[in-house]
C-alpha positions in Angstrom: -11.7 -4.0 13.0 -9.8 -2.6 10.2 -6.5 -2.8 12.7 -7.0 -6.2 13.4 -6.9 -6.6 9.5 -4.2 -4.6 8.9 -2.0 -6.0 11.3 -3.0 -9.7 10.6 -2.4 -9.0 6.7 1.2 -7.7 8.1 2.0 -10.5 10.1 0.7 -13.0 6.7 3.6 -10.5 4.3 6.1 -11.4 7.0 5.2 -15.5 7.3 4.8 -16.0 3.5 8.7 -14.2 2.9 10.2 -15.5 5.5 8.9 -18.6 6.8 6.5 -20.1 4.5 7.7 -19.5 1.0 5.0 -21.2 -0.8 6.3 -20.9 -4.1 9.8 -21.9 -5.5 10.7 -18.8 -7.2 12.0 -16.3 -4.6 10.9 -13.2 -6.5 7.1 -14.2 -6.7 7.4 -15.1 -2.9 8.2 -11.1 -2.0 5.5 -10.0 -4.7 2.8 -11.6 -2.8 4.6 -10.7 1.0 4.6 -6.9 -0.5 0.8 -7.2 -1.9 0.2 -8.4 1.6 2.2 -5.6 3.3 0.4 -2.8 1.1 -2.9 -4.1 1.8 -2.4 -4.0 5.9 -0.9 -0.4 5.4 -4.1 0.2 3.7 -6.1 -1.5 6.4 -4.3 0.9 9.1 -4.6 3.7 7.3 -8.5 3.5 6.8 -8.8 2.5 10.6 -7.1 5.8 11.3 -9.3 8.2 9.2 -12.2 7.0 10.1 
């Protein structure tokens, strides 16, 4: 389950920098793609230990 997460948070980082772009200012776009990156790294990571 945590993979699923993990990836999906991933594939969100990668939509919301590149595609989406929700907000105007460029810097707070790749804030929020990194947050999302991190927290699918995280997901991974936990799927993998346990």
């Amino acid at each position: 389950m945590y993979i699923f997460i993990g990836i999906l948070n991933i594939l969100c980082g990668i939509l919301v920098c590149f595609v989406i772009g929700p907000f105007d200012n460029k810097v707070l776009n790749i804030c929020i793609s990194l947050l999302f990156f991190v927290n699918g790294i995280l997901g991974i990571r936990k799927a993998i230990k346990n």
